[in-house]
Every structure is written in C-alpha cells, then in structure tokens.
N, C-alpha and C positions, 0 to 999 in steps of 0.2 A: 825386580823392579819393572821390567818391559810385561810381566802378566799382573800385575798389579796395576799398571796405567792401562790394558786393553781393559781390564777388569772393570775399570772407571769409567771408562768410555763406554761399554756394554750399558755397565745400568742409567749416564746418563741420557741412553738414548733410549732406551724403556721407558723411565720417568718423560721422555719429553713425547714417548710416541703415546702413553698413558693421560696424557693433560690434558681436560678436555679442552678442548677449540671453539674459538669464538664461535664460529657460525652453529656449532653446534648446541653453544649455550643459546643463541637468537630463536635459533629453530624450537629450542623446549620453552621457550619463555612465549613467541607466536601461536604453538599448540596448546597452550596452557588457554590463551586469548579466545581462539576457536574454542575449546572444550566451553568457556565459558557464555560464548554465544549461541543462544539457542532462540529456535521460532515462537512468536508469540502465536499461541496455541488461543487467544479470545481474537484474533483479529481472523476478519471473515473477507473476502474478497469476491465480489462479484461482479462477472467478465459478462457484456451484453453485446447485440449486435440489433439494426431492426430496422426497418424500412416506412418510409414516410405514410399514414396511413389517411392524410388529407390530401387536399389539392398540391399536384405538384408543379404549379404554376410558377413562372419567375415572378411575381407578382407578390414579393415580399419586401424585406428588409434585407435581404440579399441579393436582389435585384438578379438571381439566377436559382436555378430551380432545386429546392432541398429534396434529396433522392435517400442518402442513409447516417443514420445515427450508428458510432460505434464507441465502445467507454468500457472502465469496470467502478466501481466504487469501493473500498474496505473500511468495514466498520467493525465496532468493536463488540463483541457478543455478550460481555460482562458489564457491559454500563446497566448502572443504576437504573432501573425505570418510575413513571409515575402511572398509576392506575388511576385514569377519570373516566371507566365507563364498565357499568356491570350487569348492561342488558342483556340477556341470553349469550354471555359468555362476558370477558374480560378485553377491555383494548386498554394495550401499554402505552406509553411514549415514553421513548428513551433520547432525552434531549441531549448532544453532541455524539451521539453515537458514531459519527464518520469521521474516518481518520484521512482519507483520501480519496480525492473523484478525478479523472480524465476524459477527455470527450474528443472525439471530431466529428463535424457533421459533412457531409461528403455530397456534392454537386451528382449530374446525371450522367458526367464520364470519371466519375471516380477523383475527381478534384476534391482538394480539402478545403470545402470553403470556410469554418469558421472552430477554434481547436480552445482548449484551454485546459489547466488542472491547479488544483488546488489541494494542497497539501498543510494536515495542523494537528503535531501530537497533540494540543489540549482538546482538540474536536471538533466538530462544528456539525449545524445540521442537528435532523432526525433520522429515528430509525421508530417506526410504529409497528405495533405486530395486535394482530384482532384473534383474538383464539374464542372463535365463539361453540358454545352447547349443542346449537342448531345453527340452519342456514348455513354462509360460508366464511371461512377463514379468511383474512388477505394481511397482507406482509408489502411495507411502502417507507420507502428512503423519503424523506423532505427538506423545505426550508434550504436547498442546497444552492448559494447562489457566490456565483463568480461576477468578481467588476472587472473594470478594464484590467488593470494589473495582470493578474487571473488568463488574459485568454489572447487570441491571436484572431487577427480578420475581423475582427470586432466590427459593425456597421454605423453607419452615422449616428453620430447624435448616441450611439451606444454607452447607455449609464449602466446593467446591468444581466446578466441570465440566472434566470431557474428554472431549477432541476428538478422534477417528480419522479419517482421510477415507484411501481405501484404492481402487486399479484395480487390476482385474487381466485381461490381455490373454488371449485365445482361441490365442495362440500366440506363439514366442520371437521375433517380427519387429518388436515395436512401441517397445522400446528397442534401438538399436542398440549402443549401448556401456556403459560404467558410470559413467558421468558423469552426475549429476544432468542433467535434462533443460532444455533453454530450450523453449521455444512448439513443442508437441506436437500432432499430432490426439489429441482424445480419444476420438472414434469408434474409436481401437482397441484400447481397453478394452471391452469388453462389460459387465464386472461392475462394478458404481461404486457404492461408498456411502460415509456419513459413519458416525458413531457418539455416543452423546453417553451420558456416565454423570456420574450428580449423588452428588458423596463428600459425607455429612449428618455433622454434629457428633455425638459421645459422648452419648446419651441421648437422641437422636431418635426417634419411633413411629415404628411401621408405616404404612407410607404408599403400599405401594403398589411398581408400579415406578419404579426408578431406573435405569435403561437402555434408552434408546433408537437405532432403527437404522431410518436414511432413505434409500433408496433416490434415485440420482438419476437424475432424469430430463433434466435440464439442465443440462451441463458446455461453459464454456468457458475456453479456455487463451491467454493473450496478452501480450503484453510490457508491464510496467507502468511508466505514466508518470510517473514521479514526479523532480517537477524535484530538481536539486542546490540546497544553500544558499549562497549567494554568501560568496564565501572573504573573509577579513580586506582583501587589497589592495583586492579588488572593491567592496567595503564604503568603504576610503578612497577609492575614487576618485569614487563619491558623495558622499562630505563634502565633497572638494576641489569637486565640480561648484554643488554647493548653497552652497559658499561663496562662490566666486568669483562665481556670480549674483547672491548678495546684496549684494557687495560693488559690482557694475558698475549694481545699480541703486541703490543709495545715494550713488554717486560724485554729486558738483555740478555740476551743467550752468554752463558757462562762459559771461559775457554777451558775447555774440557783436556788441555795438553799441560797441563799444571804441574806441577810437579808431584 
C-alpha cells in the first residue's frame, strides 16, 4: 500500500512538473504576435539635415535668426501614380504618397525655434519623381503642410507651413524608371534642398520673411521600419493564451495523500 501511494505521488508530480505553465502559454502566444509583425518593405524614410542658405537675419517671423533645418519624412514607394508629362522622359505624381514628416528649425545657438510632425496612415502630400531621356532626373516630396495643431512655436498670426524638399540629379541616370523610387543613393542628386513658407492669418503685420530655403548637407535614404499592427485573430490568440494561463493556474491542486 505505502509503494503504491509513493507511486501515486511520483506520477502526480510528473504530470504537474509536465503541464504547461501559464507564462509559458503567454510567451508562445506573444512570439506568435512578433512572428506576425513584420516591416513594411514600401515605406521609405528619409532622414535630412541642412543649413539656412538665405539671409540669416532676425528679421522674420521669428523675430530670431533661422540657422538649421533638421526632419525626415516616410513615404510610401507603392502608391499609385499619375503620369501628366511625356516630354523627353516621364514625370509622375504620386498624390498622398507621405505617410510621415518631422521638422525642427533651430536658432544660431542651437535653440529649437519652431518644431512640428504630422503623421496619416491614409496619406497626405506628394511624392513627384521626373525620370527624364535626357537632361536631368529630380525626385520632390510636396503639398506637405502643417497647421497649428501640427506644430510647436508657431509665430503670430500663424495659419499654416509648407514643406518642399526637392533633388535634382547632374544627369538622366539617377532614376531609372518612373516608378516612385524605394532606397536610392542620394549622392546623385547634387542639388538638394527643402523649403519652408509660413501662410499668416487675415490682418497679420509685417513681419519680415516668411520663406525659407535650406540647403542640405545631409541626406539619407533607407527602408523604414515600421512594425505592422497585429490583426483581429492575432489579437485573439492572446486572449485565448492569457486565458487559458489563467485558468491552469487557478485550477485546484488535487490532495495527492488519498487513499
């Protein structure tokens, strides 16, 4: 009888050391989540840097002197485009192609005078790409504009900013086709800048300039990693995983001295 109850006890504690464990159901149900989240391989991100290439006079709408532009913007490399031009080469537009812009424009000691970002899975904006025969290629984000909402430091009387950011290559070889572009050298663009104009409310003073044009000095181009959102099922199979755990540690341990 007494190896007959050790007996019992042996394998109920196999069976229990065997069961799997909540945390461990969590953990397979979380890697399942990851495995399902991967980078969107069409979205493009590009990272700028670039210094005021007008007057740098306080003598604006900042009332202090604009020194540097710094931002990236991600667009989407598969948006649909429209073809309205077939003169010695092809220019697309590909209208909402940006998925996201950030900006600071930064004073003469490295102050942030005026910041903002905007962010819109349905899109907004352009993405224009010129793939010409002859002459030169260029590649320009537009139509990118932030209202108050949108930004930080904003100046008087401030109704709105846009955004240009514009390449244009030394020759027809740096877009090959007319297809918005994925992960580019930028080095063959020679001419690269952005642009920024501040649109002021109905009865704003003189204030100076309101147009800005930054040269950049540092351009990179690279595939942006931006996870996906785990979809409805993937979602329930976390519930199920977090339930089930909870459930297998709430279960009652059976008294194992029974007869």
């Amino acid at each position: 009888m007494r190896k007959l109850l050790l007996r019992s006890r042996k394998d109920i504690e196999l069976l229990t050391h065997n069961r799997p464990q909540p945390m461990k159901i969590i953990a397979t149900a979380v890697s399942l989540v990851l495995l399902s989240s991967t980078a969107h391989a069409d979205l493009i991100k590009m990272t700028f840097d670039g210094t005021n290439t007008g007057s740098s006079s306080a003598s604006n709408v900042f009332g202090a002197t604009v020194s540097t532009f710094k931002g990236y913007a991600i667009y989407e490399s598969t948006t649909t485009g429209s073809s309205f031009s077939s003169v010695s080469g092809t220019t697309n537009n590909y209208a909402g192609a940006l998925r996201a812009f950030s900006f600071d424009v930064l004073g003469a000691f490295g102050e942030v005078l005026f910041s903002g970002a905007l962010n819109a899975d349905a899109g907004f904006g352009s993405a224009q790409v010129r793939d010409a025969t002859s002459g030169m290629d260029r590649f320009s984000l537009n139509q990118i504009t932030l209202g108050s909402a949108d930004v930080t430091g904003a100046p008087a009387f401030f109704k709105s900013a846009t955004f240009t950011l514009g390449l244009t290559a030394s020759d027809a070889g740096a877009i090959s086709n007319a297809d918005l572009p994925g992960v580019f050298d930028p080095a063959l663009f020679g001419t690269r800048s952005i642009s920024m104009s501040i649109a002021r409310l109905p009865g704003a003073p003189s204030a100076g300039s309101v147009f800005f044009n930054f040269g950049l000095a540092s351009l990179d181009v690279d595939a942006a990693q931006t996870a996906t959102v785990p979809e409805p099922g993937t979602l329930a199979l976390i519930g199920l995983g977090l339930l089930g755990g909870l459930g297998m540690s709430r279960r009652p341990r059976r008294n194992s001295t029974g007869a």
